[in-house]
KESE-807318 format. One record per residue (C-alpha): residue in three letters; z, x, y. Coordinates in pm, whole numbers, plus 50000, padded with zeros to 5 digits. Layout:
<rs>
 rest    up  east north
  ALA     Z     X     Y
...
</rs>
This chain:
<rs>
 rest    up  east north
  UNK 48355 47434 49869
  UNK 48285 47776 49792
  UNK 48417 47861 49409
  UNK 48429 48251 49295
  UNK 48368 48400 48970
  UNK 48276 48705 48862
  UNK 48029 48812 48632
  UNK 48154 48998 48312
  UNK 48008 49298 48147
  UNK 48196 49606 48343
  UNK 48352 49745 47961
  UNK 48059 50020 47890
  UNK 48169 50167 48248
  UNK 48473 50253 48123
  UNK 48617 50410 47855
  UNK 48964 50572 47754
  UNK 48883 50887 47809
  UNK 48588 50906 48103
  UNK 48488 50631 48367
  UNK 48112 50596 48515
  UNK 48046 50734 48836
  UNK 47873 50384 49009
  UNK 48222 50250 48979
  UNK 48310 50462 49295
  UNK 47938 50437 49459
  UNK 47772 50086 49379
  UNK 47805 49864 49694
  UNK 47765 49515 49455
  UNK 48083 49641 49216
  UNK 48286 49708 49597
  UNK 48160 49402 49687
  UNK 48267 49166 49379
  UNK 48585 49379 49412
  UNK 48651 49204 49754
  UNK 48671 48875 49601
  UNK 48779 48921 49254
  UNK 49063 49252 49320
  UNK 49129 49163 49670
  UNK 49193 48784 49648
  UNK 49208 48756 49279
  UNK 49567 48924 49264
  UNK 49854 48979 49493
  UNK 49762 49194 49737
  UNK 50016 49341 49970
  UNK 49933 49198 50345
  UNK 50250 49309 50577
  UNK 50596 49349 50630
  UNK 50833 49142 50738
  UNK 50967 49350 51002
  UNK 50655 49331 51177
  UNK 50704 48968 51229
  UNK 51103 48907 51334
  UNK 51146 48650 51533
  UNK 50999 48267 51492
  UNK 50620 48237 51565
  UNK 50517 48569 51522
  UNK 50220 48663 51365
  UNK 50005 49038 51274
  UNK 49662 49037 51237
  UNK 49534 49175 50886
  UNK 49305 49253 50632
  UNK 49247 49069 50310
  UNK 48998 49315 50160
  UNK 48710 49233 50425
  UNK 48880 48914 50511
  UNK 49005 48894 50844
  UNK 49363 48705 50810
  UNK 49653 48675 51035
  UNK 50034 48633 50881
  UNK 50224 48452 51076
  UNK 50640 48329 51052
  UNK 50630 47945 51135
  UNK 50989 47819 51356
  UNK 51185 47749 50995
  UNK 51104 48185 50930
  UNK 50843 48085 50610
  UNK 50551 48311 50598
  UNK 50178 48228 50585
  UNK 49891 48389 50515
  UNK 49567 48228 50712
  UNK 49212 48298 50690
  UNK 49109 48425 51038
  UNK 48810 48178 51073
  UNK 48781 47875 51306
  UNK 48611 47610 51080
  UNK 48386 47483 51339
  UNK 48162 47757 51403
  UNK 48323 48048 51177
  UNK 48450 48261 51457
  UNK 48806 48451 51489
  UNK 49059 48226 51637
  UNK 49276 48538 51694
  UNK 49173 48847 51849
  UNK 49467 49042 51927
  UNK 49674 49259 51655
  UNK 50014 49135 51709
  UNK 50232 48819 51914
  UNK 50424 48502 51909
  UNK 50204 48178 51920
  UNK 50285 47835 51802
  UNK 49918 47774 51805
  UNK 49561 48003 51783
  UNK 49284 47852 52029
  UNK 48965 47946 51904
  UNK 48775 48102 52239
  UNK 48461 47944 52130
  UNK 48482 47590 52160
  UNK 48874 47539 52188
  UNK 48910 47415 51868
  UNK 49313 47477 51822
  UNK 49550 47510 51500
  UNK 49905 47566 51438
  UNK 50043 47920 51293
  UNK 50065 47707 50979
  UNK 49728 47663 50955
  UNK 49659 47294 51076
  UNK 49361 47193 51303
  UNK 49585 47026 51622
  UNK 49307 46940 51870
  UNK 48958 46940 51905
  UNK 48818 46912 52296
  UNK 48610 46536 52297
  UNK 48719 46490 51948
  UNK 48536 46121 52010
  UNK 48180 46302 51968
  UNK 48243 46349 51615
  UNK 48286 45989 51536
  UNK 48491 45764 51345
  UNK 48413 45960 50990
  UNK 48566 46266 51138
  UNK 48945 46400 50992
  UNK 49088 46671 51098
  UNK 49343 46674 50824
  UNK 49000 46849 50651
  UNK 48950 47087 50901
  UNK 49256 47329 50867
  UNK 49261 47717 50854
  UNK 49154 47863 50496
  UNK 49516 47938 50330
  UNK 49616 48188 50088
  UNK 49912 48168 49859
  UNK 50201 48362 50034
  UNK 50569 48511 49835
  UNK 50757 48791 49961
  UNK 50995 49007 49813
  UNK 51291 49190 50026
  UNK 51057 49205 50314
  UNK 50709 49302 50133
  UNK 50502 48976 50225
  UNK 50171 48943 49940
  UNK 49936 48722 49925
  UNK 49613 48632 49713
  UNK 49415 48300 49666
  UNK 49482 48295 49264
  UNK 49726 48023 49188
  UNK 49699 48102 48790
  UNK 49949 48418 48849
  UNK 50275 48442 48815
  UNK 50529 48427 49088
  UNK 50532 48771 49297
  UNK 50881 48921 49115
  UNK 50742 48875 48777
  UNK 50400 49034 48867
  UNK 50553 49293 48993
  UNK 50753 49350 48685
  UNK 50962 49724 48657
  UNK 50829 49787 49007
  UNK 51130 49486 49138
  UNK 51381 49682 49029
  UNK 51258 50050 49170
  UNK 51169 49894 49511
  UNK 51507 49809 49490
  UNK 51619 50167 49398
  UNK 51379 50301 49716
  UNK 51553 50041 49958
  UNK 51905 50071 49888
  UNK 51953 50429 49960
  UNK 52211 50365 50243
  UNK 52444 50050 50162
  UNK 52384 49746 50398
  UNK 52067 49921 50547
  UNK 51760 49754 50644
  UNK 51421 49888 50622
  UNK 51187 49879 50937
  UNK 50829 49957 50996
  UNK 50807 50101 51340
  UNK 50533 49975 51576
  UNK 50217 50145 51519
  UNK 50051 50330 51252
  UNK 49914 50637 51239
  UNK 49560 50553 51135
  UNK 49324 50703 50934
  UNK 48917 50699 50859
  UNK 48771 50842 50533
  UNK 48428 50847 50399
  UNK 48546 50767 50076
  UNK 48583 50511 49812
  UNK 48923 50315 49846
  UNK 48950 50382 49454
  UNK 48983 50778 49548
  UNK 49322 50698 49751
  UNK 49497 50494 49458
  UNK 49350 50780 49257
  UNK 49568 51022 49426
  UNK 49860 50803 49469
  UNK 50012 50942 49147
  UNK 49813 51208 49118
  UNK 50099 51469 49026
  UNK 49828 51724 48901
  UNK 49657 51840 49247
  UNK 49913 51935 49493
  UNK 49980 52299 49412
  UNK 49606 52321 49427
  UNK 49446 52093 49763
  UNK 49820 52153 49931
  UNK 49845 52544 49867
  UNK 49769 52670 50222
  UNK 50025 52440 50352
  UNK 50266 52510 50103
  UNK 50213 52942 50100
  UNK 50263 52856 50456
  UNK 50626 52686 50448
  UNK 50689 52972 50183
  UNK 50642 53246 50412
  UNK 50752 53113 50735
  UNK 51079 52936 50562
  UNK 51151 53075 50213
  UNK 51187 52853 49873
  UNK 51338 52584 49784
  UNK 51147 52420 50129
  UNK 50992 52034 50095
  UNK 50694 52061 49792
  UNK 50778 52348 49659
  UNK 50778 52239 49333
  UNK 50405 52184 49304
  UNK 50341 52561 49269
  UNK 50289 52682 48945
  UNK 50269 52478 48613
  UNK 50427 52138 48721
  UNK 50443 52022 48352
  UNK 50750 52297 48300
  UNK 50950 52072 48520
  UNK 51143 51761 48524
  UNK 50893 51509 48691
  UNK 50736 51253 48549
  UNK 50476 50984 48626
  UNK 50498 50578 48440
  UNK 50275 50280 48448
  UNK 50493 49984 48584
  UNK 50239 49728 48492
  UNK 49960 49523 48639
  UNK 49779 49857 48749
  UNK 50102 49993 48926
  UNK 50201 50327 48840
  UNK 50510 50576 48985
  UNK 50592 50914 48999
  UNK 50977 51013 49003
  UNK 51096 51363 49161
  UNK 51445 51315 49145
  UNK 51556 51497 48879
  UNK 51446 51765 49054
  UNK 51642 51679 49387
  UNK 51970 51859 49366
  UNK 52042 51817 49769
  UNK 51771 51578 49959
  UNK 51845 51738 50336
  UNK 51838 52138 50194
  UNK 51484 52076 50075
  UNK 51326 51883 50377
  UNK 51051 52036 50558
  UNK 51155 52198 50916
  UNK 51197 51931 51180
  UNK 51242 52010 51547
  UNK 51540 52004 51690
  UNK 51720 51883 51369
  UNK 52020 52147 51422
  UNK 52111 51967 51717
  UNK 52046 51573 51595
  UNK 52262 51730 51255
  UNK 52531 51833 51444
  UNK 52551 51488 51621
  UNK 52533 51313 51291
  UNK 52807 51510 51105
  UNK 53041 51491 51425
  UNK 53003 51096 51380
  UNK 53043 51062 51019
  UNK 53259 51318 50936
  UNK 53256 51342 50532
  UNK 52954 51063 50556
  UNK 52707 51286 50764
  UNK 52615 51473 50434
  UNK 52474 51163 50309
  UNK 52321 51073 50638
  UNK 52138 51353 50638
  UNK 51988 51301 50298
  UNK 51797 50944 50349
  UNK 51633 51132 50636
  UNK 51449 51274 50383
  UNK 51170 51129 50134
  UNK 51295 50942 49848
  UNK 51158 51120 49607
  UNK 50971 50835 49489
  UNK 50580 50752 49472
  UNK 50557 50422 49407
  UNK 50224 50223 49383
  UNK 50148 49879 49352
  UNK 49800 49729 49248
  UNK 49576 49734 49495
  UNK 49666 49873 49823
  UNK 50035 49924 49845
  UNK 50133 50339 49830
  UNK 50486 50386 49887
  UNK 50554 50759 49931
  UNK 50873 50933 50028
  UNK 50977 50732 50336
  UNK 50680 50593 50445
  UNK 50397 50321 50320
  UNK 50045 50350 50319
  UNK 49829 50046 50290
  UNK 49474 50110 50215
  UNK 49184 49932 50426
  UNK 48847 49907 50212
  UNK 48574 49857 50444
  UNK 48286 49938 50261
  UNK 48193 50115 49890
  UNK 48205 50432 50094
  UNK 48470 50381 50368
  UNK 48792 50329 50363
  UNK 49072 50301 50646
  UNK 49426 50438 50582
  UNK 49715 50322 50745
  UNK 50063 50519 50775
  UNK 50344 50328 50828
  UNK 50642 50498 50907
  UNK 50985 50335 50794
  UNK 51330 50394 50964
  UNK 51680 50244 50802
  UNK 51920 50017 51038
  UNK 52260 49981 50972
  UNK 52556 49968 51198
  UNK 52727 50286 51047
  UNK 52391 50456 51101
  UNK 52371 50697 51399
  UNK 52026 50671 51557
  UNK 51977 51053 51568
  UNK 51915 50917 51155
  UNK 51572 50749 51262
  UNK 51480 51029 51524
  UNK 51516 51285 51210
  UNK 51335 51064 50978
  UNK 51060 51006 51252
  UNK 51003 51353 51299
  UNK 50978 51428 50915
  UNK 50737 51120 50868
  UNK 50487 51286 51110
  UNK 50484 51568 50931
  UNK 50259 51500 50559
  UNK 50037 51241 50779
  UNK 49905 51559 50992
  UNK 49977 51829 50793
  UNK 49866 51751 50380
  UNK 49678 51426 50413
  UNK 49403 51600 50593
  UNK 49363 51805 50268
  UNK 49330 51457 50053
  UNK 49074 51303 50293
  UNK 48852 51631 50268
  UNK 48913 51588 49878
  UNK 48813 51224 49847
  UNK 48537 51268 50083
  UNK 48378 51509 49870
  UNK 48444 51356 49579
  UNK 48213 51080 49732
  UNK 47940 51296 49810
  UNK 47930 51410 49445
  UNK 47960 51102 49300
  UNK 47609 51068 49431
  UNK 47472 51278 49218
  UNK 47308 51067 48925
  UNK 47253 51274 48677
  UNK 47668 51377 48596
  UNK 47764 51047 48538
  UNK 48084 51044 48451
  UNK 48457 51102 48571
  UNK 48760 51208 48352
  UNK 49052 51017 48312
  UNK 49150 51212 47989
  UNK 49431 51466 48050
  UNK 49775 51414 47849
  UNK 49637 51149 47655
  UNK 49627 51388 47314
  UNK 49863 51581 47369
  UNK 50181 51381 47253
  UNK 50359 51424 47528
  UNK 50340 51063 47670
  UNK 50665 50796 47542
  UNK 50814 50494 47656
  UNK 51097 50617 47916
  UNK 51324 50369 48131
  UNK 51278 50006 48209
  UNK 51027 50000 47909
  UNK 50745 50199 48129
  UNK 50522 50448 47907
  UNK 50559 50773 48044
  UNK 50408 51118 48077
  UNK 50426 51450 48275
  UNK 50352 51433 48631
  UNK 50014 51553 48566
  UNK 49909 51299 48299
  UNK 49604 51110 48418
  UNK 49769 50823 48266
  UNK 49777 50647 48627
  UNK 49393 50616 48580
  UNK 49408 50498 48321
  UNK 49659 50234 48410
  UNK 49414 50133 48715
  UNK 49119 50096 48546
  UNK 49271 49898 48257
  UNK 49410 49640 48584
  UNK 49075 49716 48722
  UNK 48852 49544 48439
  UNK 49100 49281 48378
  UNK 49038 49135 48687
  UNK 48697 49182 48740
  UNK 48594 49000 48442
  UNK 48887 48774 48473
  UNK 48748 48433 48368
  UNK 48956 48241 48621
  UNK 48819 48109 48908
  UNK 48959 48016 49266
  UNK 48852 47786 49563
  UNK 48877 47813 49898
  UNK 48805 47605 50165
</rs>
């Protein structure tokens, strides 16, 4: 049996107003993070949509755990370490499928997509002493919520709703858009590398403060070509004039709300090809409905982020992929909606405007974070700031009970790192087989 706990004393890293820069660059803190973040609470692991019919399964990431999720024949979810127990090698080795059972290649040592051990070739050469019931695929502790499957190996939390606290309630707010619609994730992802700590993408996840700034180019350039009012517009100038606003939704989530800012969703999307013609099609379907069609093609004016490595922004979700103290993989999912009363020229809009931030801004953020790496290096500036807003009065407890701020308050640091320490010098401990 293998037990975890972490050691304490992480506190003079981090204080209200700063945080030390080996936070971001020491390989043993990323390393006890694996176990004691990713592991220690729920950690989002896939969607449900990627797994829709009986027996399917998606191969994941668990931190640096390789896991595969699977939906047994009664639809229940699992989440199973990807580790034959014989020898320690992958049992699966493709990304996606339907299989009742995984067949490690090695020795054909063979479990069920519920984590059993079924059959072991010449089982008789173990001996008498030998039980299989023993031998089973590591398990984590699996819940979903409306689709959004989590899983972690800490039994001492709460159930998944009530971690997830104020964030239930605006998931629900970001899914209901259209009536009777389902969310999908399409096949694929549009896949990302970045020489960067995995803390620098949360960072930026409700970072309301640096768009008009890293995004300026890009936005000068929808200006010009398109005139105002265009998709991100309202980053330019002093954001803090305006209505947004950024809230900590507990257990190191945080989320940043444009809406009040949103007078008509479809007049401020960014350009799209061909959307005069899709529109047309659209409105000639719906008639008075087309209007709203149009407007949950784009973003939702929402940036909501969930402790560790869930992002949901606009229309899309981004899971983050640590894979070491200085590398990180990002993954872009995009989302369409599914309803009868939904014309599919709704998706092909919402497709086109997904690709857009992916290729366009995000290359802006990686260059950021990946320089933010490189000068985190430096030893001798060792701290980071984490202050802004927090003297200036401005922050107060808005809806659903959330503490809130202007959308450039650095109060979403603040949030993390307060989640951060919690867990790593958690005193509970978990086992795993």
């Amino acid at each position: 049996m293998n037990v975890h706990t972490a050691p304490r004393g992480f506190g003079h890293l981090i204080e209200d107003r700063r945080v030390h820069r080996t936070l971001y660059t020491d390989a043993s803190i990323f390393n006890l993070e694996m176990s004691r973040i990713f592991g220690g609470t729920w950690t989002y692991l896939a969607h449900a949509s990627e797994l829709p019919n009986p027996n399917d399964f998606v191969r994941k990431r668990l931190g640096l755990r390789p896991v595969i999720v699977t939906r047994d024949r009664e639809g229940k979810f699992h989440g199973l370490l990807n580790r034959c127990t014989h020898r320690g090698a992958t049992i699966c080795r493709q990304d996606e499928g339907n299989a009742r059972r995984f067949t490690c290649p090695y020795h054909n040592w063979s479990f069920t997509n519920t984590g059993e051990l079924a059959a072991v070739p010449m089982e008789e050469g173990y001996g008498p002493s030998f039980d299989k019931s023993e031998l089973g695929l590591g398990k984590l502790r699996v819940e979903s919520y409306r689709g959004f499957i989590f899983g972690t190996f800490n039994h001492d939390l709460p159930d998944l709703k009530t971690h997830l606290g104020p964030s239930v309630q605006l998931l629900d707010e970001w899914l209901d858009r259209w009536p009777g619609a389902e969310i999908q994730l399409r096949r694929g992802a549009h896949k990302l590398m970045c020489a960067g700590n995995w803390k620098l993408i949360y960072d930026n996840a409700a970072d309301g403060y640096h768009p008009g700034f890293s995004h300026a180019s890009l936005l000068r350039m929808r200006k010009d070509r398109y005139g105002g009012g265009v998709d991100m517009q309202w980053t330019l100038g002093n954001v803090d004039d305006g209505l947004q606003t950024v809230a900590d939704t507990g257990n190191g989530g945080t989320f940043i709300d444009q809406r009040a800012e949103i007078t008509r969703y479809w007049d401020q999307s960014a350009p799209m090809p061909g959307e005069d013609a899709y529109a047309r099609i659209i409105r000639e379907r719906l008639g008075e409905k087309g209007e709203d069609a149009l407007d949950v093609v784009m973003g939702s004016g929402m940036n909501l982020n969930i402790f560790p490595n869930l992002l949901i922004i606009g229309n899309q979700i981004q899971v983050l992929e640590p894979q070491s103290v200085n590398q990180t993989h990002i993954n872009w999912y995009a989302t369409a909606l599914v309803a009868d009363d939904l014309p599919d020229e709704v998706n092909s809009l919402r497709m086109r405007l997904q690709e857009d931030f992916p290729s366009f801004g995000e290359p802006d953020d990686l260059a950021n974070f990946e320089e933010c790496q490189s000068g985190l290096e430096i030893e001798e500036v060792a701290w980071v700031q984490t202050s802004r807003h927090l003297d200036t009065g401005k922050e107060y407890i808005g809806a659903k009970g959330m503490l809130t701020g202007p959308v450039s308050d650095e109060l979403p640091l603040r949030v993390f790192w307060r989640e951060w320490l919690k867990r790593m010098e958690s005193g509970n401990a978990w086992v795993t087989q």
